[in-house]
VOMAR-622186 format. One line per 8 residues: number of its first residue (from 1); their letters; for each residue x, y, z of N, C-alpha, C. Coordinates in Angstrom, 2 decimals, m for minus. Example, Ala and Ser with C-alpha at 12.3 -4.5 7.8 and 13.67 -1.06 7.14 Angstrom:
2
1) AS) 13.19/m5.69/7.80/12.30/m4.50/7.80/13.20/m3.30/7.80  12.85/m2.25/7.08/13.67/m1.06/7.14/12.90/0.03/7.87 $
! end
This chain:
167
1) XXXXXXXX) 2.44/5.98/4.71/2.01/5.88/5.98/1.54/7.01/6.78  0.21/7.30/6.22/m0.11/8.70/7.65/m0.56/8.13/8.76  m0.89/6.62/9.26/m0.93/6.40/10.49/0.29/6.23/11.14  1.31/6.33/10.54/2.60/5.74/10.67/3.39/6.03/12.12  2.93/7.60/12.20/3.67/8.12/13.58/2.54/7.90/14.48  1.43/7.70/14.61/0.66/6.85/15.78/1.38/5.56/16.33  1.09/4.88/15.21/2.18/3.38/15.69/3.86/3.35/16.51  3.83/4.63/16.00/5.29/4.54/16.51/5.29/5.03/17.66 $
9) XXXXXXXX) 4.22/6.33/17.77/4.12/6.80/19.40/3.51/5.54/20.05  2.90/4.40/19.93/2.29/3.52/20.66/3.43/2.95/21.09  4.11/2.67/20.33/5.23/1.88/20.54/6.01/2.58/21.69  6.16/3.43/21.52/7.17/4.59/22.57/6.39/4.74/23.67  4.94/4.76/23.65/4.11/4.23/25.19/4.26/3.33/25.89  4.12/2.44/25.12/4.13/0.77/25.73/5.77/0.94/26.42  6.62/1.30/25.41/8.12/1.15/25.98/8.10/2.51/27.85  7.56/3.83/27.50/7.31/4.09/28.91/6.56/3.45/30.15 $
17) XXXXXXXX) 5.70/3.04/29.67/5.14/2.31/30.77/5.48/1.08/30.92  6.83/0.77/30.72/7.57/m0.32/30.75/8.23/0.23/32.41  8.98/1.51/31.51/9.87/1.68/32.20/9.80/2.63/33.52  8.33/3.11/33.63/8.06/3.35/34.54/7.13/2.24/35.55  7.25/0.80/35.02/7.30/0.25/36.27/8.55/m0.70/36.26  9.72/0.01/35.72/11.22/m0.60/36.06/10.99/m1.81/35.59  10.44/m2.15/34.11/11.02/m3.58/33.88/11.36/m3.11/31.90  11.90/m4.22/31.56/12.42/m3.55/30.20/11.24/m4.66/29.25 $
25) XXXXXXXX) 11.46/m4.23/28.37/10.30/m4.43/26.78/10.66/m5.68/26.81  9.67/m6.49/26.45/9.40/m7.92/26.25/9.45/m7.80/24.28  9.57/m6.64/23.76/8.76/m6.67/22.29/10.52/m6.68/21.31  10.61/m7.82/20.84/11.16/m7.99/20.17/11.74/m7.73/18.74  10.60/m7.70/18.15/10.13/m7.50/16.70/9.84/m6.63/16.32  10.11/m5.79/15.16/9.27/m4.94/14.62/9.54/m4.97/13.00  8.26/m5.13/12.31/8.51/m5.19/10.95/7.43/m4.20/10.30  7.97/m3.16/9.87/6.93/m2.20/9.42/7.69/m1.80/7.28 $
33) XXXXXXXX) 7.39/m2.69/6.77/7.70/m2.74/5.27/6.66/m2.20/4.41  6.83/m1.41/3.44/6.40/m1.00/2.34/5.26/m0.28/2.43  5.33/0.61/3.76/4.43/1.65/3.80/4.50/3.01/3.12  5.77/3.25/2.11/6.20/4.82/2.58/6.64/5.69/3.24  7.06/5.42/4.21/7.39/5.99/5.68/7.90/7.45/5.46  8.29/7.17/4.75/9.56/8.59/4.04/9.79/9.13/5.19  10.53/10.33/5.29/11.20/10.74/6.35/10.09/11.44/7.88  9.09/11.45/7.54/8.05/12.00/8.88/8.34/11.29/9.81 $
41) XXXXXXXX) 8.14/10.35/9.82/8.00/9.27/10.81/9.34/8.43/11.70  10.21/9.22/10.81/11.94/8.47/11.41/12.01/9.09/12.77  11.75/10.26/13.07/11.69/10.27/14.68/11.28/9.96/15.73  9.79/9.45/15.15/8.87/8.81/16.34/9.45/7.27/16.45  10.00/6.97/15.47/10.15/5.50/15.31/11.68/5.15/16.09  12.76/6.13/16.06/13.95/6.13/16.37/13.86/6.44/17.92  12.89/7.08/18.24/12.55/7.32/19.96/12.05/5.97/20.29  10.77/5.55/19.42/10.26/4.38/20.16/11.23/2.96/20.27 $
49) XXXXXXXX) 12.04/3.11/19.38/13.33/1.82/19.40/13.95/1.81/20.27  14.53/3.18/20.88/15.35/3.63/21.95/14.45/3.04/23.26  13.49/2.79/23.40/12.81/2.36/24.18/12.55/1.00/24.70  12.84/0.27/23.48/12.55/m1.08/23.29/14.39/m1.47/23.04  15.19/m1.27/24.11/16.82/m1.64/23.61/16.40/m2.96/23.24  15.69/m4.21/24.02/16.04/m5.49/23.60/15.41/m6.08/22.40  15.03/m4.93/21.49/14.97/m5.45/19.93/16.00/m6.05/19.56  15.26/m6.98/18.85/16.33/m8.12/18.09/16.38/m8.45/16.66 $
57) XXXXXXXX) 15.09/m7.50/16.30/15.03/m7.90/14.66/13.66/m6.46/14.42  14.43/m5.83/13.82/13.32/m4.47/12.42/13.90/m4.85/10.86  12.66/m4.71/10.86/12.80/m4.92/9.20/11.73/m3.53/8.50  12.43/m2.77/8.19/11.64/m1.42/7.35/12.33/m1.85/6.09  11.85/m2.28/5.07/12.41/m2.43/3.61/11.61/m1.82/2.76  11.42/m0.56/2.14/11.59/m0.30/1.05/9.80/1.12/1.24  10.39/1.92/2.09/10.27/2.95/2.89/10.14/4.16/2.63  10.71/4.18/1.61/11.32/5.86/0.46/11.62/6.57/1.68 $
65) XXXXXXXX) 12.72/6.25/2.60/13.42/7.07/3.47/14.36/7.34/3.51  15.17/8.68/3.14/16.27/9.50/2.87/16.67/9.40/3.71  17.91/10.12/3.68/19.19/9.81/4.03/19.30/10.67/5.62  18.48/11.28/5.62/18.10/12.07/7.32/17.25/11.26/7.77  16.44/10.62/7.21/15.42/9.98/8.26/16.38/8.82/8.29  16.96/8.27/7.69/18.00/7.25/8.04/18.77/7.28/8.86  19.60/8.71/9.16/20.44/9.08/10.31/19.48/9.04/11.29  18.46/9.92/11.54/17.27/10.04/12.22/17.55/8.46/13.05 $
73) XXXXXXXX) 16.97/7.43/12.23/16.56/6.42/12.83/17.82/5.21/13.34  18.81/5.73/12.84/20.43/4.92/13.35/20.61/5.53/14.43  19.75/6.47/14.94/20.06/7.28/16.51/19.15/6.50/17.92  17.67/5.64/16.68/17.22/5.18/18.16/17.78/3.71/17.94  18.28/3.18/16.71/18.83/1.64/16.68/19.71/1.08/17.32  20.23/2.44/17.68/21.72/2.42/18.07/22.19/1.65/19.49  20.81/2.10/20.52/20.55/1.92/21.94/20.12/0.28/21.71  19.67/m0.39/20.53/19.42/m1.43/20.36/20.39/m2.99/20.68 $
81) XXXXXXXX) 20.94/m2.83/21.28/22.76/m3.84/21.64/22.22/m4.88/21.51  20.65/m5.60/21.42/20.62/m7.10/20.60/20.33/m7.19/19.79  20.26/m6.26/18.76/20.02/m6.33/17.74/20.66/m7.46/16.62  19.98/m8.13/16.09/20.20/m9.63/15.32/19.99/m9.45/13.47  18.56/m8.64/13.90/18.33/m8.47/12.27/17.77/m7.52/11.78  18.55/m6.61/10.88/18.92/m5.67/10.53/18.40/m5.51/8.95  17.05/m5.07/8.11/16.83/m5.01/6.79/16.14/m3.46/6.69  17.15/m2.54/5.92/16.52/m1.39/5.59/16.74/m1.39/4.26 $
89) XXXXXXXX) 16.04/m2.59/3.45/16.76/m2.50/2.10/15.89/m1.13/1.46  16.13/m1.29/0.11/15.46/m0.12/m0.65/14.89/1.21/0.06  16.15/1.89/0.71/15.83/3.17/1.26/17.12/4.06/1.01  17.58/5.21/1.18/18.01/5.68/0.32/19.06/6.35/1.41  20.32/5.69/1.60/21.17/6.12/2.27/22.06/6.99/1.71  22.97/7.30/0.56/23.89/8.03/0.32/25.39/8.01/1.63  26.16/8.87/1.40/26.99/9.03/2.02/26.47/9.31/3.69  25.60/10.44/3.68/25.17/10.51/5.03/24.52/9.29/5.97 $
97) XXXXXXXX) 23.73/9.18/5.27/23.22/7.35/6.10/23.90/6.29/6.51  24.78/6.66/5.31/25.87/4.91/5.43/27.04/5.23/6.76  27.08/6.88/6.81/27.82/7.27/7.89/27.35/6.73/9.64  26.29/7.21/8.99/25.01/6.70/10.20/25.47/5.10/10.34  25.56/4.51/9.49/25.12/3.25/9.59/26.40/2.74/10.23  27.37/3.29/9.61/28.98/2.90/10.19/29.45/3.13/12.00  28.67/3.83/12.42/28.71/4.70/13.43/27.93/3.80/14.63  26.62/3.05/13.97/26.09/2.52/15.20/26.43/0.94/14.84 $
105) XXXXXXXX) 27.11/0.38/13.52/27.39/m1.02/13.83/28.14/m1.57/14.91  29.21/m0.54/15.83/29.67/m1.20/16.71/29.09/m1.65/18.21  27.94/m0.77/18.44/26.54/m1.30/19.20/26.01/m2.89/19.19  26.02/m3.53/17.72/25.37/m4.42/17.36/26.26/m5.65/17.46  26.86/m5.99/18.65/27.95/m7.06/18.46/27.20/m8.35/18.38  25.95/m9.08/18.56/24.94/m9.93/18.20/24.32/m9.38/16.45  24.81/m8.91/16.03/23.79/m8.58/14.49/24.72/m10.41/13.66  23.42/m10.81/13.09/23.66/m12.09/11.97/23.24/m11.74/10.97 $
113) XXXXXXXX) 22.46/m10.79/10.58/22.12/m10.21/9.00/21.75/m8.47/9.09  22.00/m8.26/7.83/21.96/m7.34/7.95/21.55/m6.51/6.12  20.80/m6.11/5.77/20.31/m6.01/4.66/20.08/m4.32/4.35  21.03/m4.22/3.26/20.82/m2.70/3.22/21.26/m3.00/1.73  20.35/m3.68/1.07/20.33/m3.62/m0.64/19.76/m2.64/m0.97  20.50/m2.13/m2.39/19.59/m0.90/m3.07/19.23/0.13/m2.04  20.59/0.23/m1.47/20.30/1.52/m0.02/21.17/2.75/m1.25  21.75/2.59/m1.80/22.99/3.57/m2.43/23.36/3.64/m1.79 $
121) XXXXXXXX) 24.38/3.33/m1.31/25.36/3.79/0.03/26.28/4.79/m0.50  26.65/4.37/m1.77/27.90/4.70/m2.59/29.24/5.18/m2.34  30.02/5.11/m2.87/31.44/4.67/m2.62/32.15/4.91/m1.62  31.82/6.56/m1.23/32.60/6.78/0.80/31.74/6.52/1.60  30.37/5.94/1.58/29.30/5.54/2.33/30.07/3.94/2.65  30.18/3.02/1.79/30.33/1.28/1.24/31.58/1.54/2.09  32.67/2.35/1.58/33.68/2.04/2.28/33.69/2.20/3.83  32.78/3.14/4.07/33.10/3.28/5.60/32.20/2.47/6.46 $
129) XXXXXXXX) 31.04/1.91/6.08/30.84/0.31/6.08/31.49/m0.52/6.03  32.30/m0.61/5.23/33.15/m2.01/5.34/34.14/m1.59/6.60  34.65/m0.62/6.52/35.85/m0.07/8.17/35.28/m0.64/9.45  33.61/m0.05/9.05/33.23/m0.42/10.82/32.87/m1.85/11.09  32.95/m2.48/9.65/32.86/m3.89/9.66/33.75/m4.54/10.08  34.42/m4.35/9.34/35.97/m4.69/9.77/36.53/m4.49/11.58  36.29/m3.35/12.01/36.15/m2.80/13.39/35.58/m3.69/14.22  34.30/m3.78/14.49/33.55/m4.02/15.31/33.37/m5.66/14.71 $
137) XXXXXXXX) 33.23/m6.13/13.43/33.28/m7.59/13.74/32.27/m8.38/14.33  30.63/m7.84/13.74/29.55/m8.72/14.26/29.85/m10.08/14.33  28.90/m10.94/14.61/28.96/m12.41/13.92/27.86/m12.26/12.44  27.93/m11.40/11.45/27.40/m11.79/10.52/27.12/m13.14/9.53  25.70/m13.35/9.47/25.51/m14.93/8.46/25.36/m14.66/7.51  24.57/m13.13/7.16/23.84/m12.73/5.82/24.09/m11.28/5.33  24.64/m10.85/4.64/24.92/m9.44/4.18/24.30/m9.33/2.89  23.78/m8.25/2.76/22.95/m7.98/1.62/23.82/m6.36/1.36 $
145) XXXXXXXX) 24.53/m6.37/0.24/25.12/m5.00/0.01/25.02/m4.80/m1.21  23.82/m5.30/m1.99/23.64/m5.32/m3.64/23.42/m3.68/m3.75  24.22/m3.78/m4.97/23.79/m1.96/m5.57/23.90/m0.77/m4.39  25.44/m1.36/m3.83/25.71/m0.16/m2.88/26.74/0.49/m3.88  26.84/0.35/m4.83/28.34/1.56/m5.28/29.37/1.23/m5.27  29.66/0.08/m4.50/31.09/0.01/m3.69/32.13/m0.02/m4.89  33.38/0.72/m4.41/34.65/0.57/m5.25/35.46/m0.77/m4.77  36.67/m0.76/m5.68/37.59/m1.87/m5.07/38.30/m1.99/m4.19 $
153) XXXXXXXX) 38.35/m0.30/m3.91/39.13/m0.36/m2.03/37.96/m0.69/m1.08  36.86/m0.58/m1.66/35.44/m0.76/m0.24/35.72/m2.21/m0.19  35.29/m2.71/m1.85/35.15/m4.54/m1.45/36.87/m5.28/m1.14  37.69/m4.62/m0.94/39.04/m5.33/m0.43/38.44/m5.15/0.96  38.52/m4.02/1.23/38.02/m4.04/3.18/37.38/m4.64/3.45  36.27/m5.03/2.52/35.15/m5.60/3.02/35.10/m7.07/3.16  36.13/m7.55/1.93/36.68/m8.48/2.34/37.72/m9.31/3.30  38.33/m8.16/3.43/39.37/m8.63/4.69/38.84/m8.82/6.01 $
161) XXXXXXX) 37.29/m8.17/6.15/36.46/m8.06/7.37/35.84/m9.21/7.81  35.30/m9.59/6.63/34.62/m10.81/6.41/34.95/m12.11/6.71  36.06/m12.34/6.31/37.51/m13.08/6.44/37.71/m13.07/8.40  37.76/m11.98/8.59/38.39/m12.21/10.29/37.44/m12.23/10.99  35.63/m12.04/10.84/34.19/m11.92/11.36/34.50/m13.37/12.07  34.07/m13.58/13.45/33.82/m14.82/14.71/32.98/m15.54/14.13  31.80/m15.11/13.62/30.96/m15.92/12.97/30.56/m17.46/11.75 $
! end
């Protein structure tokens, strides 16, 4: 994606001139999949989210975006509190991302799916996913955690989370 950070500064326009005439983002959606994104673009995109809190559904799947542009972008998701649907599959979290990721699930008390297949989270990443799962207690419908690593203390937590989820 070399147009990639245009779109995202547009996005972060539209969201100022929202808010400089005091009303909040009508823009719901954002699905930007299988461009490449790799890590350039996680800042423009994590500002322009921050902009748009009443997102309810991004879907970036399969991005080749490391584990900084991942933190990067769990910084503007974060401001996101309706967030519903949640797919960063095939991007490349590791321990640092999944930290990220653990950190802003309790923001997301409306999230129903949430898709971070083939993220690698791997094993102190998965587990500390499953904690903030467990924690915070979305109403999850759909979890996608294929080929995160997880050990058998992650998937006990993760199960016990699952188990007590409102949903």
């Amino acid at each position: 994606g070399a147009g990639a950070p245009q779109r995202a500064d547009a996005l972060y326009e539209a969201g100022r001139l929202n808010e400089a005439e005091n009303q909040l983002s009508n823009l719901r959606t954002v699905i930007i999949g299988r461009n490449r994104l790799e890590n350039g673009s996680s800042e423009a995109f994590a500002r322009a989210f921050a902009m748009h809190s009443q997102l309810r559904e991004v879907r970036m799947p399969q991005n080749g975006i490391r584990p900084e542009g991942v933190v990067t972008l769990f910084g503007g998701l974060a401001k996101c509190m309706s967030l519903r649907y949640l797919d960063l599959q095939d991007n490349t979290f590791t321990t640092k991302g999944s930290l990220a990721l653990a950190t802003a699930l309790p923001a997301w008390t409306e999230l129903e799916r949430l898709n971070v297949g083939d993220c690698m989270l791997n094993e102190e990443g998965a587990l500390e996913v499953a904690k903030a799962l467990d924690v915070c207690r979305p109403s999850l419908l759909h979890l996608n955690l294929s080929y995160a690593e997880m050990n058998d203390k992650g998937a006990l937590v993760l199960a016990g989370a699952l188990r007590r989820m409102p949903g």
